[in-house]
N, CA, C and O atoms as CSV, one atom per row, in Angstrom:
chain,resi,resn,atom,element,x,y,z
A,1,UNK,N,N,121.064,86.703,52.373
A,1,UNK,CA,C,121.609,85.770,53.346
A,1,UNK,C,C,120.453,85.167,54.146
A,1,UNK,O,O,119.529,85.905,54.488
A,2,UNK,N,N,120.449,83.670,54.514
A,2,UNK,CA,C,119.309,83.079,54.924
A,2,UNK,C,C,119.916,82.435,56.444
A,2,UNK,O,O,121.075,82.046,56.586
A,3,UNK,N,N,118.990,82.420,57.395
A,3,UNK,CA,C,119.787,81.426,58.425
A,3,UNK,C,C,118.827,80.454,58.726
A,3,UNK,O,O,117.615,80.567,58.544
A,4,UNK,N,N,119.558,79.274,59.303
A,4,UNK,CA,C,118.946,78.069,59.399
A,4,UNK,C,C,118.069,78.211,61.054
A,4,UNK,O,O,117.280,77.376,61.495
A,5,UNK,N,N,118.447,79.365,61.665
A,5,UNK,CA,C,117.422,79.251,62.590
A,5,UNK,C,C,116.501,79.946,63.196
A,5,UNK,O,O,116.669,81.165,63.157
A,6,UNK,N,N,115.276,79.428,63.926
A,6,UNK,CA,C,114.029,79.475,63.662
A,6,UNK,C,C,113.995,80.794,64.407
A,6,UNK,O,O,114.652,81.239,65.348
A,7,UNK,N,N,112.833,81.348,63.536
A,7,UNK,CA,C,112.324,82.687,64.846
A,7,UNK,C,C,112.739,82.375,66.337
A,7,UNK,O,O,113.756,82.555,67.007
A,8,UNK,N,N,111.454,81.810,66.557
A,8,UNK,CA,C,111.679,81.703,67.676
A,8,UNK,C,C,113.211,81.627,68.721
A,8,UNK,O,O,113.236,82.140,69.839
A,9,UNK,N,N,114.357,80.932,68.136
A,9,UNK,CA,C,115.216,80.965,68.410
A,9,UNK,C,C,116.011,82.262,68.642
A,9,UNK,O,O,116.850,82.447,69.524
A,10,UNK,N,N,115.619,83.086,67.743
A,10,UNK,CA,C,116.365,84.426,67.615
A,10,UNK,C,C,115.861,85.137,68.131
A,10,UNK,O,O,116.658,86.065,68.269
A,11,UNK,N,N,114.854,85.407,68.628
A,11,UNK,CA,C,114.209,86.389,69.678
A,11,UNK,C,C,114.805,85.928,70.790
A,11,UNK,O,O,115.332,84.840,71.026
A,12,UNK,N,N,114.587,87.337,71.744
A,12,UNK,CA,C,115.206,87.429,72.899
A,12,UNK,C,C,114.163,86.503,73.841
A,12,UNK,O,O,112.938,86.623,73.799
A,13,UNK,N,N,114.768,85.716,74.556
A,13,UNK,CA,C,114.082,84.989,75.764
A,13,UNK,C,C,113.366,85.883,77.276
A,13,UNK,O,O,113.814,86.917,77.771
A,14,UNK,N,N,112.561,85.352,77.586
A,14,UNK,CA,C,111.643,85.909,78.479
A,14,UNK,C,C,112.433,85.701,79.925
A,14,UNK,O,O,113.101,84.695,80.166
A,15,UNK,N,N,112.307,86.484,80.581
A,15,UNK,CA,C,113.112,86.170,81.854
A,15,UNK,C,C,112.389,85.899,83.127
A,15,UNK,O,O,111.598,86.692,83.638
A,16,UNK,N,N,112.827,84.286,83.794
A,16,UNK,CA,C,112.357,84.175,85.226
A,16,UNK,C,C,113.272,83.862,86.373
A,16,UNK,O,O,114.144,83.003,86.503
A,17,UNK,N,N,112.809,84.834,87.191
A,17,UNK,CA,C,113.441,84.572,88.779
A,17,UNK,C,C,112.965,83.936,89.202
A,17,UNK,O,O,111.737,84.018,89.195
A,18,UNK,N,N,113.733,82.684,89.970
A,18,UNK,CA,C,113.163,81.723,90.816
A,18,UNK,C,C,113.842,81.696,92.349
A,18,UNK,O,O,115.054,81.840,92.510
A,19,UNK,N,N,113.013,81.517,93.324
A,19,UNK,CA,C,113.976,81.826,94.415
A,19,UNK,C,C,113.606,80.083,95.505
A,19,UNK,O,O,112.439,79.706,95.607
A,20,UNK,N,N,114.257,79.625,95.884
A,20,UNK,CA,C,113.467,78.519,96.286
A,20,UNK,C,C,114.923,77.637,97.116
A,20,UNK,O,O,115.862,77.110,96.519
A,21,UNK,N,N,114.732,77.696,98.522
A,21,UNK,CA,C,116.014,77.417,99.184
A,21,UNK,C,C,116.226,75.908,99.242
A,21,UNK,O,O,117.095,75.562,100.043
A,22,UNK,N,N,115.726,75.113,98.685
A,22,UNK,CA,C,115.571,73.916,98.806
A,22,UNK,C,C,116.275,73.330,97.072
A,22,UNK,O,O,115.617,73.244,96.036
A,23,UNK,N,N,117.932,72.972,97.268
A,23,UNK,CA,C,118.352,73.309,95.857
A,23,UNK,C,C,117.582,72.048,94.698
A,23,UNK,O,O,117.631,72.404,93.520
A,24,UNK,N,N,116.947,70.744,94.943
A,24,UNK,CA,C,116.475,70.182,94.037
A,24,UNK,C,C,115.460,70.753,93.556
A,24,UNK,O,O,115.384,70.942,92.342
A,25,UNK,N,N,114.397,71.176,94.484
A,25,UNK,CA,C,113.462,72.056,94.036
A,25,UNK,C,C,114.112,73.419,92.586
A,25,UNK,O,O,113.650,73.478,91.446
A,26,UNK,N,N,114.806,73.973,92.939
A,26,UNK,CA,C,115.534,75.379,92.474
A,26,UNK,C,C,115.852,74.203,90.972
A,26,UNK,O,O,115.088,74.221,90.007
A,27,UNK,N,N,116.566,73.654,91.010
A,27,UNK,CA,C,117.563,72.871,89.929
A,27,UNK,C,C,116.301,72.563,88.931
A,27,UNK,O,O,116.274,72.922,87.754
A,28,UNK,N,N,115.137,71.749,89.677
A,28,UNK,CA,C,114.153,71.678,88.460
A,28,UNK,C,C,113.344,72.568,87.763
A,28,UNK,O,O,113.060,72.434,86.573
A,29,UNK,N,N,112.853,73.743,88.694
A,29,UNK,CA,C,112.350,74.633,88.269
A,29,UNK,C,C,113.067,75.452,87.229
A,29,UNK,O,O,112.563,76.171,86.366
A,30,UNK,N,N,114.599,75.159,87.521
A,30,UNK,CA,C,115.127,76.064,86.470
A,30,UNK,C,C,115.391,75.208,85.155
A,30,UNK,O,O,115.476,75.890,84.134
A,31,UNK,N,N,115.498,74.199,85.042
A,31,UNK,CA,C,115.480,73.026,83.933
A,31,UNK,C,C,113.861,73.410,83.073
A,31,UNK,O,O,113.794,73.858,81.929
A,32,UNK,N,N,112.977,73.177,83.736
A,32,UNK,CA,C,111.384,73.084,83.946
A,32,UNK,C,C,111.307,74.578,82.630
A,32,UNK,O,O,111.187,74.400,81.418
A,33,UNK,N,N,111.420,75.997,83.342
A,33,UNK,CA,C,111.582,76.741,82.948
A,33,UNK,C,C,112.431,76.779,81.578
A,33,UNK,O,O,111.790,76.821,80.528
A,34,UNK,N,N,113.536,76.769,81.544
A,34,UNK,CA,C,114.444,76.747,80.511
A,34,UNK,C,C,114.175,76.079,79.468
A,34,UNK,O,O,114.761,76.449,78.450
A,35,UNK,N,N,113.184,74.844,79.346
A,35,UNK,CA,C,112.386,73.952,78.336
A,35,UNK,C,C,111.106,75.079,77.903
A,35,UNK,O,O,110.755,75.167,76.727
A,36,UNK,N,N,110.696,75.614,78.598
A,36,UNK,CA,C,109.503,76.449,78.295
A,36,UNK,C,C,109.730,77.969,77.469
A,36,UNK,O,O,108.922,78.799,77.053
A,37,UNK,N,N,111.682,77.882,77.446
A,37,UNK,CA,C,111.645,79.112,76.445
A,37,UNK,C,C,111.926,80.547,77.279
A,37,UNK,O,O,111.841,81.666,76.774
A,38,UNK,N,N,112.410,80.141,79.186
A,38,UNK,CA,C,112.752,81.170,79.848
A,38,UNK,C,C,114.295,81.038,80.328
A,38,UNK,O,O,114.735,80.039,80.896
A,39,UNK,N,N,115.081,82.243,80.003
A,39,UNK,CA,C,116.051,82.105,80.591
A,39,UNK,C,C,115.688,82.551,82.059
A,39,UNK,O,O,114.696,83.244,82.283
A,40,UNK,N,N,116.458,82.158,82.948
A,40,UNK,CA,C,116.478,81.749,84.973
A,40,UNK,C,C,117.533,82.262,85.243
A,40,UNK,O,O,118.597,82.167,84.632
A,41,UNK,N,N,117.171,83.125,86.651
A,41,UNK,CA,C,118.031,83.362,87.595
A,41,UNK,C,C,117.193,82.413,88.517
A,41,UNK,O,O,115.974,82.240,88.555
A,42,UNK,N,N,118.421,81.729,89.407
A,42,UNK,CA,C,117.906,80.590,90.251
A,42,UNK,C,C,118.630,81.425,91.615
A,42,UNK,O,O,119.681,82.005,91.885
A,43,UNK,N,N,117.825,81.204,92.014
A,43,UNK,CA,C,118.588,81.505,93.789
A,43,UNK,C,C,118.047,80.730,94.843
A,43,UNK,O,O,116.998,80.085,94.824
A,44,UNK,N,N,118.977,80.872,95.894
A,44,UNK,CA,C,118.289,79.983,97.306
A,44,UNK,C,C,117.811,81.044,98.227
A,44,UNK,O,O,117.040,80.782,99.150
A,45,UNK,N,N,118.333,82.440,97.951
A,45,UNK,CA,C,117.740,83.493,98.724
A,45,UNK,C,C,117.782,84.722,98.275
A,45,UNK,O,O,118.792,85.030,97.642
A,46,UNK,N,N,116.760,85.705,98.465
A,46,UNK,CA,C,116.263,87.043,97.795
A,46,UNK,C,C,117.569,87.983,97.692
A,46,UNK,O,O,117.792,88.906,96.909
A,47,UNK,N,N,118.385,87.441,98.760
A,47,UNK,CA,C,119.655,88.523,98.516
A,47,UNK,C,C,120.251,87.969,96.989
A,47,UNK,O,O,120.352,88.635,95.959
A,48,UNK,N,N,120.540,86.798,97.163
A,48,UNK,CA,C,121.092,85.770,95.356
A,48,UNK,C,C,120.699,86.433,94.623
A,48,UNK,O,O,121.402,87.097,93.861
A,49,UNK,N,N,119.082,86.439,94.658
A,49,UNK,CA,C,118.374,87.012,93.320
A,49,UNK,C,C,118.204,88.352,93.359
A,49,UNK,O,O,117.599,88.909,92.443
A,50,UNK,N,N,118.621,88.932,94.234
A,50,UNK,CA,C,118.905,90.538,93.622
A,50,UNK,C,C,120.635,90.942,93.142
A,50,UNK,O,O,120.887,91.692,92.200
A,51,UNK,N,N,121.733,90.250,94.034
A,51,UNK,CA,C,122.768,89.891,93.629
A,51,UNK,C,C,122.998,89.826,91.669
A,51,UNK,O,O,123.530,90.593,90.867
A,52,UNK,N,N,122.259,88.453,91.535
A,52,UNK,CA,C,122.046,88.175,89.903
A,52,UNK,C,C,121.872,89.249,89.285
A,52,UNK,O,O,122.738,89.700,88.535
A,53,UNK,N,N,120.151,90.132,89.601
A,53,UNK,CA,C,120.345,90.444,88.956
A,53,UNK,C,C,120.991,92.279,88.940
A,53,UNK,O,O,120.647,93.227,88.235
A,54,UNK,N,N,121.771,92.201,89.771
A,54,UNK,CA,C,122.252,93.740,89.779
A,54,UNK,C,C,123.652,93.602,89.045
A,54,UNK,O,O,124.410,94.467,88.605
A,55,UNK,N,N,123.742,92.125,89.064
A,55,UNK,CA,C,125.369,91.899,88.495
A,55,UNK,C,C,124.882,92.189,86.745
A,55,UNK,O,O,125.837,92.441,86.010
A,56,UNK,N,N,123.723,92.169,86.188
A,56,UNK,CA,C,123.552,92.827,85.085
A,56,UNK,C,C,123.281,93.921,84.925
A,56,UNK,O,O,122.865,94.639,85.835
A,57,UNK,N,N,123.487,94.368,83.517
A,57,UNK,CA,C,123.939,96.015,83.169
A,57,UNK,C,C,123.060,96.180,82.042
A,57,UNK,O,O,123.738,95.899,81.054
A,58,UNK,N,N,122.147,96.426,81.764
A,58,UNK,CA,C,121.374,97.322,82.983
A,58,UNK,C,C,120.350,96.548,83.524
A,58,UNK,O,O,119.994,95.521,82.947
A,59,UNK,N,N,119.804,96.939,84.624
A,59,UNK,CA,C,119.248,95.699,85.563
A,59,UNK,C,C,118.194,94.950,84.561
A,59,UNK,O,O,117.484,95.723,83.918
A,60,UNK,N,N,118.005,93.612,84.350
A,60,UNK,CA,C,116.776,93.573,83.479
A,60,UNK,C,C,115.344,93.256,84.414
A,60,UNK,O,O,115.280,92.836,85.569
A,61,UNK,N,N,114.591,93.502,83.772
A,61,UNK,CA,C,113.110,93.434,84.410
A,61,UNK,C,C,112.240,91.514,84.115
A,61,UNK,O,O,111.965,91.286,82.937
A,62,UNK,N,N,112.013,90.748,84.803
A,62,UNK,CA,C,111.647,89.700,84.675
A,62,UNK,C,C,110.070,89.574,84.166
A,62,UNK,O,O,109.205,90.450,84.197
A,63,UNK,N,N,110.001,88.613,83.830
A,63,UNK,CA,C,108.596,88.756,83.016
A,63,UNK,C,C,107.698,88.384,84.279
A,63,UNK,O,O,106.630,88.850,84.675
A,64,UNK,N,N,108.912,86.902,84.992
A,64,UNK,CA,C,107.732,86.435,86.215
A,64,UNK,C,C,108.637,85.809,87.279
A,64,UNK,O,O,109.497,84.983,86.971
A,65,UNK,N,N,108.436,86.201,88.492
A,65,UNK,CA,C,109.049,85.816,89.747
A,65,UNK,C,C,108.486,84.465,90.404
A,65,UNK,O,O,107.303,84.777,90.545
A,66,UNK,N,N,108.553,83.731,90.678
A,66,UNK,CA,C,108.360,82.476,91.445
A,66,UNK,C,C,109.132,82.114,92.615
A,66,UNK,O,O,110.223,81.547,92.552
A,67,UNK,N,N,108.455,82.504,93.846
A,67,UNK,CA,C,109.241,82.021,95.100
A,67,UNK,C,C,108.914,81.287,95.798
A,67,UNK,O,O,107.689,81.409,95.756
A,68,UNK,N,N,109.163,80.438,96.569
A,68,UNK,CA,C,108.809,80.110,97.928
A,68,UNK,C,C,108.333,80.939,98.789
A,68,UNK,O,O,108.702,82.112,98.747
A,69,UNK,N,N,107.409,80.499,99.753
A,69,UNK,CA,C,106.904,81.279,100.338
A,69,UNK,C,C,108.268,81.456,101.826
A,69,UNK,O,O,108.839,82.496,102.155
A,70,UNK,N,N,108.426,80.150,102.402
A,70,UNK,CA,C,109.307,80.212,103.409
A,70,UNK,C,C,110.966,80.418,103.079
A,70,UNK,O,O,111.748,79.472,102.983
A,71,UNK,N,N,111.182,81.252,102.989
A,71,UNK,CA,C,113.001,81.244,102.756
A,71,UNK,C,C,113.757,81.171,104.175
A,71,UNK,O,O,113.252,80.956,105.277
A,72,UNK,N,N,115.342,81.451,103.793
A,72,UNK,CA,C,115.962,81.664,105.489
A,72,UNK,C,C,115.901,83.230,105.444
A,72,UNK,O,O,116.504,83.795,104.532
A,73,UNK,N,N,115.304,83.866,106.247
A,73,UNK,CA,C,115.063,85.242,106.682
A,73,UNK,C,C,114.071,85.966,106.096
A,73,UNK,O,O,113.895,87.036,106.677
A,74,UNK,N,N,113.395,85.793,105.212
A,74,UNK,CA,C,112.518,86.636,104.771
A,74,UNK,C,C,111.562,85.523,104.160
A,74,UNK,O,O,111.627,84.295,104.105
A,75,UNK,N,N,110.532,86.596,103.670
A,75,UNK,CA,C,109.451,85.442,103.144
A,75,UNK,C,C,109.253,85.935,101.699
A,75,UNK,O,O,109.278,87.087,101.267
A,76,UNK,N,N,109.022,84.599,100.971
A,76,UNK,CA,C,108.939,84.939,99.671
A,76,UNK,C,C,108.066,86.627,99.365
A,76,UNK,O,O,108.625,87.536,98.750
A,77,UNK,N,N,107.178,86.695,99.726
A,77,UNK,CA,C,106.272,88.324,99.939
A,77,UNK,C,C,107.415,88.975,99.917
A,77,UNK,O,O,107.651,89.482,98.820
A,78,UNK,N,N,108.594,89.225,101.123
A,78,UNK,CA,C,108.932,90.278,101.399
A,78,UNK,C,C,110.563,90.239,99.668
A,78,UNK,O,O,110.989,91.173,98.988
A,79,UNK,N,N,110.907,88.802,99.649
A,79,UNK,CA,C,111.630,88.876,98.428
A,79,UNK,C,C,110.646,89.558,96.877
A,79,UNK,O,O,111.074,90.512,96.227
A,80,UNK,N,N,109.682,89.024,96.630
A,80,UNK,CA,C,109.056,89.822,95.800
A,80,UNK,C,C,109.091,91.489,95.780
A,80,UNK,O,O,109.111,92.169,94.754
A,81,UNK,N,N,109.093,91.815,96.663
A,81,UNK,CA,C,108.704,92.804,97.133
A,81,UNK,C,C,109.971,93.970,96.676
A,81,UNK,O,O,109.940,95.002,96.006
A,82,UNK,N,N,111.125,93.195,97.440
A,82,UNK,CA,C,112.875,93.693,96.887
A,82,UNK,C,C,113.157,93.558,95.480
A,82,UNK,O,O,114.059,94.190,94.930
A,83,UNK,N,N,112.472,92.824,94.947
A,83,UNK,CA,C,112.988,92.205,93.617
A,83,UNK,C,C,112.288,93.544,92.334
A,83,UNK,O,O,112.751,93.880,91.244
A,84,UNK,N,N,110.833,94.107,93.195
A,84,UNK,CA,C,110.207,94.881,92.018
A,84,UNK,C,C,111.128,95.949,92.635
A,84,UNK,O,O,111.569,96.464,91.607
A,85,UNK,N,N,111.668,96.574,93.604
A,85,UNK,CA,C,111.566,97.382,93.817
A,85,UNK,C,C,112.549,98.033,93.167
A,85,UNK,O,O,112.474,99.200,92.784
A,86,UNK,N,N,113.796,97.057,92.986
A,86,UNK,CA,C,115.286,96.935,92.374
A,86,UNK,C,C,114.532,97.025,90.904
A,86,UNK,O,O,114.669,98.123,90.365
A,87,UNK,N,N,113.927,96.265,90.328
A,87,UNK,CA,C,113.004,96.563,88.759
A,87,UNK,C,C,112.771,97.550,88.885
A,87,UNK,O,O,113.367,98.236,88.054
A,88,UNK,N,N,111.829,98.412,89.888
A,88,UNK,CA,C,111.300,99.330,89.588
A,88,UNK,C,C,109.555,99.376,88.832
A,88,UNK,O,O,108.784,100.313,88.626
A,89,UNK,N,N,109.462,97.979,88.595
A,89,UNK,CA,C,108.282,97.557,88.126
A,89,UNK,C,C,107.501,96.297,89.007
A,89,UNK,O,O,107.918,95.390,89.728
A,90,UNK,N,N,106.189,96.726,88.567
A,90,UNK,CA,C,105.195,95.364,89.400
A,90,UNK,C,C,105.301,94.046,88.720
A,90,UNK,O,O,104.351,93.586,88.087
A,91,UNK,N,N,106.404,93.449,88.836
A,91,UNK,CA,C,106.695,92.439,88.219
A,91,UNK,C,C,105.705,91.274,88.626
A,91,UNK,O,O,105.451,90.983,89.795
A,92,UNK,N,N,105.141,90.600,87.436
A,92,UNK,CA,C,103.671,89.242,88.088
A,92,UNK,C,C,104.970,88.366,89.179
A,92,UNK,O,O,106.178,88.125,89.193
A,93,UNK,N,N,104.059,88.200,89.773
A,93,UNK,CA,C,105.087,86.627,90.853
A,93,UNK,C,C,103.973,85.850,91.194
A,93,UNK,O,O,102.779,86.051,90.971
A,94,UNK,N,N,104.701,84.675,91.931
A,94,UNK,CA,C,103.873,83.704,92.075
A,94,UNK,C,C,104.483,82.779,93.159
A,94,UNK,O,O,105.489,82.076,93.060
A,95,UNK,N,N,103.407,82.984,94.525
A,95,UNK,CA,C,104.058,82.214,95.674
A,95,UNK,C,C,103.760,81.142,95.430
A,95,UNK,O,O,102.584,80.880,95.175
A,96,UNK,N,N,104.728,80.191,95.431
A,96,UNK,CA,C,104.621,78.379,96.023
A,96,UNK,C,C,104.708,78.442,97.555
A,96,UNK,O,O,105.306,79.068,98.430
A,97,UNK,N,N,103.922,77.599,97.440
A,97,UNK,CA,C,103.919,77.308,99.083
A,97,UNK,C,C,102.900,75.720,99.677
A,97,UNK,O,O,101.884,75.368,99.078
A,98,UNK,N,N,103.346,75.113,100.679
A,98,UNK,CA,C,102.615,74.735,101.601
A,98,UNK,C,C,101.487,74.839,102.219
A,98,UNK,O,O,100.418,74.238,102.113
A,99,UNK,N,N,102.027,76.060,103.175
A,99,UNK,CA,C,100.847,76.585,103.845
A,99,UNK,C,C,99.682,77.155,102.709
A,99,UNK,O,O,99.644,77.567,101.550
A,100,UNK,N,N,98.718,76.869,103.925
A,100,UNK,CA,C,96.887,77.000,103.391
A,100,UNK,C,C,96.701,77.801,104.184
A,100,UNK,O,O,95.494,78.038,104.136
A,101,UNK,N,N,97.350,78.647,105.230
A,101,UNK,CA,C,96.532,79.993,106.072
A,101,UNK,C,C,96.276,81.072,105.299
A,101,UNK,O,O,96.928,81.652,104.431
A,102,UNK,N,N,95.136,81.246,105.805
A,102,UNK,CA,C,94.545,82.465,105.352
A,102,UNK,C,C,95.046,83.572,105.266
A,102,UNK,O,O,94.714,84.470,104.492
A,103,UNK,N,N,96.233,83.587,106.391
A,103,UNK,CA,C,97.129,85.171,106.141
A,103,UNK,C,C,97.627,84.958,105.339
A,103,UNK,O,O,96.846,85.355,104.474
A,104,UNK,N,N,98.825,84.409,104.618
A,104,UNK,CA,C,99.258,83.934,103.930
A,104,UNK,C,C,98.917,84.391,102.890
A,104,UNK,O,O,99.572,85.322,102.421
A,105,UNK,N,N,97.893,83.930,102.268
A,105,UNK,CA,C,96.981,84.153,101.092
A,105,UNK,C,C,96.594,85.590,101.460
A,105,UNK,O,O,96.530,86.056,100.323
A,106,UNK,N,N,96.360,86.378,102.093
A,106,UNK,CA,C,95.587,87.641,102.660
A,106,UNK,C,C,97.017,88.888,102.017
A,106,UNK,O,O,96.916,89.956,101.413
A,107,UNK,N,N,97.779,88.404,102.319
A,107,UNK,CA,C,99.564,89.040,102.115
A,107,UNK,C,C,99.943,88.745,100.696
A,107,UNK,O,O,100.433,89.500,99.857
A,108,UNK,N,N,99.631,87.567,100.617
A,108,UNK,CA,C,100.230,87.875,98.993
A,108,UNK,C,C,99.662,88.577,98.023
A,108,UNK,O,O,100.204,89.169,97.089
A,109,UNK,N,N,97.931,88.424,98.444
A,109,UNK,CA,C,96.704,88.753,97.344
A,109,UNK,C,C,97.053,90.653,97.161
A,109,UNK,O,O,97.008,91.474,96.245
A,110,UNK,N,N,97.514,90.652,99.136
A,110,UNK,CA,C,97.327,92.426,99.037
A,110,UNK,C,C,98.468,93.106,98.101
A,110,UNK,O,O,98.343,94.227,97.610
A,111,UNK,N,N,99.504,92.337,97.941
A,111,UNK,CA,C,100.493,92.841,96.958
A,111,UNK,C,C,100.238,92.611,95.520
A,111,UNK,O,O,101.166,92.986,94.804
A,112,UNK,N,N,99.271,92.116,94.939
A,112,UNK,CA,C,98.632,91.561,93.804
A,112,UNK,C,C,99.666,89.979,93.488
A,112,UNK,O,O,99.953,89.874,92.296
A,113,UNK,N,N,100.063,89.136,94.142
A,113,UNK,CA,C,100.470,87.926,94.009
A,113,UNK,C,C,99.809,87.067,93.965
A,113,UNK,O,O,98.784,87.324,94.597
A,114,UNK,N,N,99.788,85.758,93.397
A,114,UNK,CA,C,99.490,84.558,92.941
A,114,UNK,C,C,100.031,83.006,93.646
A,114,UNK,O,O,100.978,82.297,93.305
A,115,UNK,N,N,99.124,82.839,94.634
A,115,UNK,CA,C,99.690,81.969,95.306
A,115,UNK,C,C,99.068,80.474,94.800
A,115,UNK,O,O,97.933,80.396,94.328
A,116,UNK,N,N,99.857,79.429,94.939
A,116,UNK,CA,C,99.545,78.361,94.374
A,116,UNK,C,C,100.564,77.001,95.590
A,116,UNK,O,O,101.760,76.752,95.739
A,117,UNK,N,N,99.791,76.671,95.960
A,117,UNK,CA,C,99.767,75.438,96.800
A,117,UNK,C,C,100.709,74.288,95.984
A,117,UNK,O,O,100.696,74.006,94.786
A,118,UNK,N,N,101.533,73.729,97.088
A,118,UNK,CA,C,102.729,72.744,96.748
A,118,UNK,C,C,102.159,71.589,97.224
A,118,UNK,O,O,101.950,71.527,98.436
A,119,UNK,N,N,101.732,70.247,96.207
A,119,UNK,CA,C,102.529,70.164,95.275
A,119,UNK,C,C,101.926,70.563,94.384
A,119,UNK,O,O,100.705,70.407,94.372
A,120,UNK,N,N,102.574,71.198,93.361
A,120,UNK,CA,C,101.723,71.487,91.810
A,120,UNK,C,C,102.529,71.087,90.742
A,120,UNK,O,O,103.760,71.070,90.733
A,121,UNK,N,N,101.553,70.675,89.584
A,121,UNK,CA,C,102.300,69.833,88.478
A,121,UNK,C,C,102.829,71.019,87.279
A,121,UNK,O,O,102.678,72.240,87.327
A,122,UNK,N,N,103.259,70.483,86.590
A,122,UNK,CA,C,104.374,71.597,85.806
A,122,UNK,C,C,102.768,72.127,84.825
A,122,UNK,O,O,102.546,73.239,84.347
A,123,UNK,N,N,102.446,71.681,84.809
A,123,UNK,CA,C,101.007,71.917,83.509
A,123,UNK,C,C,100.338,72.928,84.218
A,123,UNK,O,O,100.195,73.984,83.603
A,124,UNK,N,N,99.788,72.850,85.632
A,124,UNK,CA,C,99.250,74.180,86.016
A,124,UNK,C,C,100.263,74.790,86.453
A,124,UNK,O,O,99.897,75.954,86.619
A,125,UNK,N,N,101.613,74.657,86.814
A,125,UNK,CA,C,101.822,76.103,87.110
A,125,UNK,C,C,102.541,76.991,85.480
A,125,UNK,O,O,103.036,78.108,85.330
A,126,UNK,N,N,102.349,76.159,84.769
A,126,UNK,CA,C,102.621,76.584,83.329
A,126,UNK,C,C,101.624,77.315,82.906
A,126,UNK,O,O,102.008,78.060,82.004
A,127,UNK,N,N,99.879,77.507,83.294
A,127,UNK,CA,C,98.876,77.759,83.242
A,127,UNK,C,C,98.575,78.938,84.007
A,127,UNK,O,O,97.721,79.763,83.681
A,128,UNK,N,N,99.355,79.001,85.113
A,128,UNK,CA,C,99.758,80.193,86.017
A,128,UNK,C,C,100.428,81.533,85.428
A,128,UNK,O,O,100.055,82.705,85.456
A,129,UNK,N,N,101.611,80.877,84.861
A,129,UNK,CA,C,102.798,81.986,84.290
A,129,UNK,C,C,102.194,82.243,83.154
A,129,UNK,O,O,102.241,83.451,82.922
A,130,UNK,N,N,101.535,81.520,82.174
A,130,UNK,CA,C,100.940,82.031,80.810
A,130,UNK,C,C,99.785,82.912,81.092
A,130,UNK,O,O,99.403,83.810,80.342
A,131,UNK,N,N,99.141,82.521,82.476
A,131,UNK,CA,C,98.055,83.947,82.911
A,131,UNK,C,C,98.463,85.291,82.890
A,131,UNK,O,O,97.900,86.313,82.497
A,132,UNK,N,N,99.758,85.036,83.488
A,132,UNK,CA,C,100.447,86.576,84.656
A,132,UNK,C,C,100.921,87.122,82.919
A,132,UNK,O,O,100.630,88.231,82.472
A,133,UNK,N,N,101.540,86.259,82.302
A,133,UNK,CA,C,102.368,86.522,81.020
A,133,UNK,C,C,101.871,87.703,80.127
A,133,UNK,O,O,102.355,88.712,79.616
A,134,UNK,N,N,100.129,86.796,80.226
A,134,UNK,CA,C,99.119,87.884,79.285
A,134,UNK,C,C,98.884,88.875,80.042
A,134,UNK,O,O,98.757,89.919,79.402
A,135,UNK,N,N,98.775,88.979,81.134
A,135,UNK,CA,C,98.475,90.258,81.820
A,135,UNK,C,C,99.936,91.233,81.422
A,135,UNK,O,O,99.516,92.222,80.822
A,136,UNK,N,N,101.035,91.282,81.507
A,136,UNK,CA,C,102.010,91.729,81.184
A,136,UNK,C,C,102.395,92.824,80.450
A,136,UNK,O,O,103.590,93.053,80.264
């Protein structure tokens, strides 16, 4: 028996959390993503994206987290942070953000995160996630 579709197709897809309260932002990233071969949990806040993914059985582990740095109540850091902990693993992430302060960057680096300045084009932060990917 032969099937008409491709490897690639039949392997299981790589999984990314995106957390990003700003829903056009969220909507493309998860489009963005989903072209690149990742299935998305999209959320507007860290509670969503632990919500998602506890509503699966058994929890799955993401390949790569992408948040905002500013959410409503917490900061992308402290959502990363909930998200491995619920994994159980040091899942790669990767703050978007605005801000250029040095704490900022000082907080994410100390959790081993990847911060990358907004605006960024889909090519580097595609260059980003294929870094964290290989580290994996």
């Amino acid at each position: 028996m032969t099937s008409s579709a491709s490897p690639d197709r039949l392997a299981p897809r790589r999984l990314a959390v995106v957390i990003d309260d700003e829903a056009i932002i969220l909507t493309g990233m998860e489009i963005m993503l989903d072209s690149w071969g990742y299935r998305v949990v999209a959320a507007e806040t860290a509670d969503g994206a632990l919500a998602a993914l506890r509503a699966q059985s058994p929890i799955p582990v993401p390949s790569v987290i992408i948040s905002d740095y500013r959410l409503h109540g917490v900061s992308g850091v402290e959502a990363v942070r909930a998200l491995r902990a619920l994994c159980g693993a040091p899942v790669p992430a990767i703050i978007l953000t605005g801000d250029t302060g040095a704490e900022l960057v000082a907080a994410a680096q100390a959790d081993g995160l990847t911060v990358v300045h907004k605006p960024v084009a889909p090519a580097e932060l595609r260059v980003h996630i294929d870094r964290l990917a290989a580290k994996g």
